[in-house]
N, C-alpha and C positions, 0 to 999 in steps of 0.2 A: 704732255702726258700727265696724268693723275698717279699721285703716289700715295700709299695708304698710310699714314701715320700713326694709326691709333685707332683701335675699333673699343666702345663703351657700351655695355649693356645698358639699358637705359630702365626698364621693368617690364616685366609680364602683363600682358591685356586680355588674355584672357584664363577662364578659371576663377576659383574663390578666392585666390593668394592674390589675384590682380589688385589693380589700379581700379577696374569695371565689375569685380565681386559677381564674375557672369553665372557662378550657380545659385546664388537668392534672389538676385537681380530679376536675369534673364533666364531662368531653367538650364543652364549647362556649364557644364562641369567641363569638359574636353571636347579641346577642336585641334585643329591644322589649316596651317597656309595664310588665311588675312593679307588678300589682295586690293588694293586699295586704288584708288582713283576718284579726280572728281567731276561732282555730281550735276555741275552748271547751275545750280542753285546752292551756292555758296557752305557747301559740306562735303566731304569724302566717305566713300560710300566703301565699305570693308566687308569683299565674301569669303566666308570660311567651306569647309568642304566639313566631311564627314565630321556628326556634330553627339555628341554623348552628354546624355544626364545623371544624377548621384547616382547611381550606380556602375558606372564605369568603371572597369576591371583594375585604372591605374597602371595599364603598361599598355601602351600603343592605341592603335583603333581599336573599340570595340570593346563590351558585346552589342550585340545588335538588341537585345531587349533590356539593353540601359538606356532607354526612351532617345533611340537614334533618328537622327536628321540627315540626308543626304548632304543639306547644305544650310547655313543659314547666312543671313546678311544685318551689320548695322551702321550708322551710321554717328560721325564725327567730326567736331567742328573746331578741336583744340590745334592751337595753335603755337603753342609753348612744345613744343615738339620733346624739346628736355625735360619737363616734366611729368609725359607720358603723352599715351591717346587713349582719350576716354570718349566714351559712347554715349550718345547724346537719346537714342531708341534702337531698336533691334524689329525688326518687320516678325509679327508678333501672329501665335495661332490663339484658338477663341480663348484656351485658359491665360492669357498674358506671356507664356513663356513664349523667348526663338522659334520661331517654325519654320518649317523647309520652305520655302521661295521657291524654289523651282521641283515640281514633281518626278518622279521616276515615269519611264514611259511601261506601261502596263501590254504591251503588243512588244516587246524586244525583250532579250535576252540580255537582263543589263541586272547588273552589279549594284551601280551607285553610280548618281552625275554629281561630276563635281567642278566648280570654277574653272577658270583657267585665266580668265584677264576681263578688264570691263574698262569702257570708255565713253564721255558725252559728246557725241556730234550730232547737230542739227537740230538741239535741245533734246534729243532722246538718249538716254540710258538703253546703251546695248550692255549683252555680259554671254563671251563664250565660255560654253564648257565642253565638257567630253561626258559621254556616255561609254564605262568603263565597262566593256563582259565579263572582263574575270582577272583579278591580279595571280601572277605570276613569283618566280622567283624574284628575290627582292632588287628595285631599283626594274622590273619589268613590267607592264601590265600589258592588257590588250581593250582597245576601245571598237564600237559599232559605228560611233562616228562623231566628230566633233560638228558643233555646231551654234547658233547665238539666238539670246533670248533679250526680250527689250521692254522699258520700260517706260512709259511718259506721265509718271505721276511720282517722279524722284527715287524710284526703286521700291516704292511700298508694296507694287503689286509688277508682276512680269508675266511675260507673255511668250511662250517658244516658237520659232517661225518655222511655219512646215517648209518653206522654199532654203534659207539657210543653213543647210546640212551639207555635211561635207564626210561621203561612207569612207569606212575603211576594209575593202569588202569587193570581191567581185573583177575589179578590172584588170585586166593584161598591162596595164603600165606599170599597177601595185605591184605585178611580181619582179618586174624592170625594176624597179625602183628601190625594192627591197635587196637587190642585189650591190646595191651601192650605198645604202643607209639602213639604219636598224629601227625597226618598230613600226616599219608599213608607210600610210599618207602623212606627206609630212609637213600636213594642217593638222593635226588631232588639237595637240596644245600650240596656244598663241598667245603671246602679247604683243597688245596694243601700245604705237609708237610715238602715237598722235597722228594731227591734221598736217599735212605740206600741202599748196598748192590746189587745197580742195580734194584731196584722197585724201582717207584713211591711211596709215601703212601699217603694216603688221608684221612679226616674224612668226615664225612657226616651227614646231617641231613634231618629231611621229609621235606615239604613247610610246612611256618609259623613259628611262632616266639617258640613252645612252646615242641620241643622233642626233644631226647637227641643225643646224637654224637655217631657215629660210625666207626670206622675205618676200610681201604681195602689197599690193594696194587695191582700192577700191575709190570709187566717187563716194562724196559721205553722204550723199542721199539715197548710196543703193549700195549699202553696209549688208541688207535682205535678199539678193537678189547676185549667186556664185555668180551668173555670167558674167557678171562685170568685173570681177576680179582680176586683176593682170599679176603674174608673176616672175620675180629675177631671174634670169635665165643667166646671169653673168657677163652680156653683151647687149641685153634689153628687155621688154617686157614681152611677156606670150601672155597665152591664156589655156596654156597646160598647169596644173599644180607638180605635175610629175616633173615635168623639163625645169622646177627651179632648180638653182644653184644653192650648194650650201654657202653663206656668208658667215655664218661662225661654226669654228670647225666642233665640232664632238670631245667629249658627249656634254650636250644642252638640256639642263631639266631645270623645270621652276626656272622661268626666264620672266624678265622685268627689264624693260627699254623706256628709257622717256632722254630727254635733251636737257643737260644739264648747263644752262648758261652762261656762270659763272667759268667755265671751263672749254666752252662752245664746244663741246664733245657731248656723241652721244654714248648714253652709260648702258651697260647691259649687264645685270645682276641675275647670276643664276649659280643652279649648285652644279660642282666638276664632282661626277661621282667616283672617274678615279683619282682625284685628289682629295677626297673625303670634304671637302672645301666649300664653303659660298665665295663666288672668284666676282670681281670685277672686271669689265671689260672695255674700250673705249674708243672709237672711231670718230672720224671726221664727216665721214659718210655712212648713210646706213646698208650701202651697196657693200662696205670694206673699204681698206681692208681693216681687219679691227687684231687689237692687241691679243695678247696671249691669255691676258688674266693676271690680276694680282688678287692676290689671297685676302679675303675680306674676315672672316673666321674659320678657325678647323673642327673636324669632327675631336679630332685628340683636344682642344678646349670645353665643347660641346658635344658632345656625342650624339651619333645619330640625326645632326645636323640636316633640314633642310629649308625650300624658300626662298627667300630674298628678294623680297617684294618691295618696289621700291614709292615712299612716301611721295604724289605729286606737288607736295606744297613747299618742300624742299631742295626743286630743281633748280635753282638760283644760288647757290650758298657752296661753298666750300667744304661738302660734306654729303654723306650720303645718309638720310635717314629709312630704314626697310625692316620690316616684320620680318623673322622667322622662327621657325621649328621644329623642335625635338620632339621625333619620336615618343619617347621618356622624356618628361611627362604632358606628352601628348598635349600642347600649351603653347601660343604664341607670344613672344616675347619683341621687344620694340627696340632697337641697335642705330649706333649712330656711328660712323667711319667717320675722322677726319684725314681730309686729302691736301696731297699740298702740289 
């Protein structure tokens, strides 16, 4: 088992105080999340969610007419992990600044889409998000429906697949299901675990901070295409979403899974919102059973703590490198855990 020894802020990446200077640079001032993965062409590819320019209020998201972006994405090829992650471009609108990569749908009732996990199989750049309707009390939202966008020119341009939707909406399982987990289909949000065996595998969680993890796979040539999805049922695979099983128990928010080598354990980095916490987690298997969590940082060090996304270029190593997020001042920072 992995024990924490020592968590090091390493510096800020995004904002003007950064390492990437992303408001003269790149047009923006304030973001959240910086999920990262790579890109099969030799770079890591970093989505942020809801994105603000110099006029940003300075406390949390928003306002929306401080030149807002649902989402922006850049990319990164440093390798010195300790001396930051710097940004090599940022997928760019006509005047040069960050611009939104993935659009709002203009036919739904929607909020703002925002990332949720992104991975390279079969040389394509996939990237899930959620289509948010309305946030709620805090650590709640309510989404229309998770779903995945792709790209085959390295993420400079994306593409949303009308067959890979997953509602959150409508069916007689949803209200079953909502009986035994909290925040509805519990695919809204996911990360990607990697390749085993020729699937994809993923875990999932409903929208909001507060239900447990689920695990699916898929063939990585039909990552587009729900029917081929199979899910943990806890005895085997179906092809219900509702009949999985939870494999990490509640509450799972900002979830990050990859296989750390060095440890032959797989890692799972997310925030415990009732421990105010980013927890680490560790299994043998991605079935379970998996550990309780060890405390990776607290809100009483950071406040308002979330994220923990975890760097893929350092699954090998004695250590966990992952982006996250405070609220205040609404800014991504780069953290390095040593494990022993």
């Amino acid at each position: 088992m992995a024990r924490v020894q020592g968590v090091t802020r390493i510096g800020r990446i995004t904002g003007e105080d950064s390492c990437n200077a992303t408001s003269s640079r790149f047009g923006f001032t304030a973001t959240d999340l910086g999920i990262m993965w790579d890109d099969g062409r030799g770079g890591v590819l970093i989505a942020f969610g809801d994105t603000y320019g110099a006029e940003w209020g300075g406390n949390g998201a928003g306002p929306k007419h401080a030149d807002w972006r649902c989402n922006v994405l850049a990319r990164s090829t440093s390798e010195d992990l300790d001396t930051g992650l710097e940004f090599d471009w940022v997928v760019q609108r006509e005047d040069g600044a960050a611009g939104q990569f993935l659009p709002r749908d203009p036919k739904a009732r929607e909020n703002t889409i925002i990332p949720t996990a992104g991975i390279c199989a079969g040389g394509r750049n996939y990237l899930h998000y959620m289509s948010v309707r309305r946030w709620g009390v805090p650590g709640v939202w309510h989404t229309n429906y998770g779903a995945l966008a792709y790209s085959d020119d390295g993420g400079r341009t994306w593409t949303k697949s009308d067959a890979a939707i997953w509602p959150n909406r409508g069916q007689r399982a949803l209200r079953r299901f909502r009986r035994r987990d909290q925040g509805g289909h519990p695919f809204q949000l996911i990360a990607f675990a990697g390749v085993l065996d020729g699937y994809v595998h993923l875990l999932g969680t409903p929208s909001g901070r507060f239900g447990s993890g689920h695990l699916a796979r898929a063939p990585e040539g039909d990552l587009l295409d729900p029917a081929g999805y199979e899910y943990w049922t806890g005895s085997g695979w179906g092809t219900d979403p509702f009949a999985a099983a939870p494999v990490l128990s509640a509450p799972v928010a900002e979830l990050s899974v990859q296989y750390n080598s060095h440890f032959g354990r797989w890692f799972a980095v997310h925030l415990d919102e009732h421990r105010a916490a980013i927890v680490l987690r560790t299994a043998e298997e991605l079935t379970g059973p998996w550990s309780k969590g060890e405390v990776l940082t607290t809100g009483s060090e950071y406040p308002a703590l979330y994220g923990g996304f975890q760097h893929p270029w350092a699954a090998d190593r004695p250590a966990i490198y992952c982006t996250m997020t405070q609220w205040r001042p609404y800014n991504v920072d780069l953290f390095r855990a040593d494990l022993a």
